[in-house]
C-alpha positions as CSV (number, residue, x, y, z in Angstrom):
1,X,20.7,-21.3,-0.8
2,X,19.2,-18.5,1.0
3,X,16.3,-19.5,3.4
4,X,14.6,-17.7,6.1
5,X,11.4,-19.1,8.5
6,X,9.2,-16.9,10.3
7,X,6.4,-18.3,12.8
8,X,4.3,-18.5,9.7
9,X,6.5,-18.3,5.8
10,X,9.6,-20.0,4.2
11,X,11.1,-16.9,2.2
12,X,13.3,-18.6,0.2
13,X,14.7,-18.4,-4.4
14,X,12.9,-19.0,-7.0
15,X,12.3,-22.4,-8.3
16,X,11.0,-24.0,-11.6
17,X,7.4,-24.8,-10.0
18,X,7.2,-21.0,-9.1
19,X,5.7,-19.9,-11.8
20,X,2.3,-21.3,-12.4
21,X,1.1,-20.2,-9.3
22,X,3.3,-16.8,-9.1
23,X,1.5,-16.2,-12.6
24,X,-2.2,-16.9,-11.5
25,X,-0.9,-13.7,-8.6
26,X,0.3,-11.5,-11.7
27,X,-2.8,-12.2,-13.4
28,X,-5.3,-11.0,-11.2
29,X,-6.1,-7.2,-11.9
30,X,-7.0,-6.8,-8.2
31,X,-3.1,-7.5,-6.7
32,X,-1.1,-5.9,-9.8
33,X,-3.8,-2.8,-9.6
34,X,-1.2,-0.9,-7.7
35,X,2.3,-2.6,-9.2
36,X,4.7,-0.8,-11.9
37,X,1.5,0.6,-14.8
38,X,-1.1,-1.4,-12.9
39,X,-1.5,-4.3,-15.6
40,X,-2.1,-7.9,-14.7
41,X,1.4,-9.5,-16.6
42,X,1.2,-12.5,-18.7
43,X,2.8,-15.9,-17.7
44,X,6.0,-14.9,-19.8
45,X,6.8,-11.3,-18.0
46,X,6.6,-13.9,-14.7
47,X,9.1,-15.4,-15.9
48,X,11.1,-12.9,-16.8
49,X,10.2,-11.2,-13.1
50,X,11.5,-14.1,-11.8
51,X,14.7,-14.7,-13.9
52,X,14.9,-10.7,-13.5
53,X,15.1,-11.2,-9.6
54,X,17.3,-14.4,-9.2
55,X,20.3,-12.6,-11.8
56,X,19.8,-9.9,-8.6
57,X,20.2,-12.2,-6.5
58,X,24.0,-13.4,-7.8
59,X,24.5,-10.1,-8.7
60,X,23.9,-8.0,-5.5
61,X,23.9,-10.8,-3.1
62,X,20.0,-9.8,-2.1
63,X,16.9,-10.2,-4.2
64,X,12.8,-11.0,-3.9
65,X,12.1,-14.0,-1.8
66,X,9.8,-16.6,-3.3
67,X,7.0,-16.6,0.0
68,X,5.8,-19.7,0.8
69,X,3.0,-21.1,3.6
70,X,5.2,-23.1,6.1
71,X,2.1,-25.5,7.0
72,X,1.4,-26.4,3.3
73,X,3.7,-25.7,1.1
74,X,1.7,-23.0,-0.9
75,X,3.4,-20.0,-2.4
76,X,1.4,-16.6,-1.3
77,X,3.6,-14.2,-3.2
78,X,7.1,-12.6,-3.3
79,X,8.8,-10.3,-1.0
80,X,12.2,-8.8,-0.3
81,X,14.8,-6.6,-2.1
82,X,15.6,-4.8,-5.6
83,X,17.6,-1.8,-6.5
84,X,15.3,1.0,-7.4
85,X,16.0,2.0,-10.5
86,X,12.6,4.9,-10.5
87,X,11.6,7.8,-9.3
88,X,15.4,9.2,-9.6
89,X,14.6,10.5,-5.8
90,X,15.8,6.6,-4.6
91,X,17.3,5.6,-7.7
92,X,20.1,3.0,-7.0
93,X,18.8,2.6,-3.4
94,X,17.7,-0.6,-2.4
95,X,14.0,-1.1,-2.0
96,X,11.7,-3.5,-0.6
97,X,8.6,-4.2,-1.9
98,X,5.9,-7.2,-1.6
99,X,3.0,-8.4,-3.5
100,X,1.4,-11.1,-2.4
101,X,-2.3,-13.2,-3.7
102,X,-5.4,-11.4,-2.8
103,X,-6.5,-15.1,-0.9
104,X,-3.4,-14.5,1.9
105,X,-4.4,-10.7,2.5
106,X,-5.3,-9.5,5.9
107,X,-3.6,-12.2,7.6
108,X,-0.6,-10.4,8.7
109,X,1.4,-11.8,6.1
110,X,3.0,-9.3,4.0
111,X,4.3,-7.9,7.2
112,X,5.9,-10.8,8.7
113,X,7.8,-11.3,5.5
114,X,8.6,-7.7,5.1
115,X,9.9,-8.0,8.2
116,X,12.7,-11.0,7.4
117,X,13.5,-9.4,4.6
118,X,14.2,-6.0,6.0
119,X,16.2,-7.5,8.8
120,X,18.4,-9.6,6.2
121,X,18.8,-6.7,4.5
122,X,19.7,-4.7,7.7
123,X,21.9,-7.1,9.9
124,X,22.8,-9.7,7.6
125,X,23.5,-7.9,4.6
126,X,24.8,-4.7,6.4
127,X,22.7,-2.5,4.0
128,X,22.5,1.0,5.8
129,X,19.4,1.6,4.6
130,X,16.2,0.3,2.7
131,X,13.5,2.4,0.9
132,X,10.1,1.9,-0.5
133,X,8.6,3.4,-3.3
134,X,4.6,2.7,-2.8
135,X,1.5,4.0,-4.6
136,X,0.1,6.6,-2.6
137,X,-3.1,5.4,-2.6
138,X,-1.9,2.2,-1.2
139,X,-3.2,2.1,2.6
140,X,-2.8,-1.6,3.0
141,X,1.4,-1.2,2.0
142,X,1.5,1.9,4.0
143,X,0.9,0.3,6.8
144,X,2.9,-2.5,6.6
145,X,5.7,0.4,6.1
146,X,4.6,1.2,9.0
147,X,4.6,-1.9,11.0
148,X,8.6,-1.6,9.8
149,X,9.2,1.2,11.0
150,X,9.8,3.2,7.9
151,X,9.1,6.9,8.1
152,X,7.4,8.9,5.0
153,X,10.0,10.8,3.3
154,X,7.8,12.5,0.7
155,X,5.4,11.9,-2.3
156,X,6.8,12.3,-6.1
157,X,5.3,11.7,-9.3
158,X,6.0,8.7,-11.1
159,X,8.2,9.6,-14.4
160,X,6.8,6.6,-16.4
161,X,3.3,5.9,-15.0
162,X,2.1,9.4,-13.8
163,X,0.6,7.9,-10.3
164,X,1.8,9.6,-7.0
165,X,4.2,7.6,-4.8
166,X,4.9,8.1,-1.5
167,X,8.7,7.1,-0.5
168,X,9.2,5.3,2.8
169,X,12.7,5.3,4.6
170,X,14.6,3.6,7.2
171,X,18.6,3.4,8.2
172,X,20.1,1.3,10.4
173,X,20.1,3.1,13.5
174,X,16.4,3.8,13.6
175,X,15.8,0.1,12.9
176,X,17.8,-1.0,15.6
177,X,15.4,1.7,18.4
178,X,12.4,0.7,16.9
């Protein structure tokens, strides 16, 4: 099973208990305001998020991390790696992306754990490079871009949805000098 610990998370799969409290997060129009058509999903798209991102996981050998509080115990989100499948721009890439309860915002957490999931993805996976695809009106996810490292590559519009997106990039080599 794949685990990682930061000073603060456990980013580890999915398991059965996930989903109640991964649901009350998709259910809040707040956090899902600026996720795929902005919708707060239903208990029953979770689960299919979740069984979406663990067949990733044994398929690509890299998914979305479950995020949990290392003190308690709590699960604050999800965070980690998908293969883009939209805007055709990064289509096939791999992409990290987070999303995590509006209670654990502004504590530094989405960036600590985008952090541990870009480095697996860099050094332990040997992926040459990692993309995000974030609403352009997202400040908060730009700058935990940002804190990454990743560089704006360029804005596109989104061919399902119609919002702007701003792509984010980062290879190897510049992730190793930052």
């Amino acid at each position: 099973m794949t685990e990682i610990r930061t000073p603060r998370l456990v980013l580890r799969r999915w398991l059965e208990d996930d989903l109640a409290p991964l649901s009350e997060i998709h259910a809040d129009p707040v956090v899902m305001r600026r996720i795929g058509d902005g919708r707060p999903r239903s208990t029953e798209q979770t689960a299919e998020d979740i069984e979406a991102w663990e067949e990733e996981w044994d398929e690509e050998g890299f998914g979305v991390f479950a995020v949990e509080l290392l003190g308690s115990g709590e699960l604050a989100g999800a965070v980690g790696l998908y293969v883009a499948d939209a805007p055709d721009e990064v289509a096939g890439q791999v992409a990290i992306g987070w999303r995590l309860g509006r209670v654990f915002w502004g504590q530094g957490y989405a960036s600590e754990a985008a952090h541990a999931a870009l480095e697996f993805a860099l050094q332990d996976r040997g992926l040459d490079r990692v993309v995000a695809v974030l609403r352009t009106d997202d400040r908060a996810s730009a700058a935990v871009a940002d804190k990454l490292g990743m560089q704006a590559e360029g804005t596109v519009r989104h061919p399902v949805h119609g919002h702007d997106l701003t792509l984010f990039g980062i290879d190897l080599t510049q992730y190793q000098e930052w």
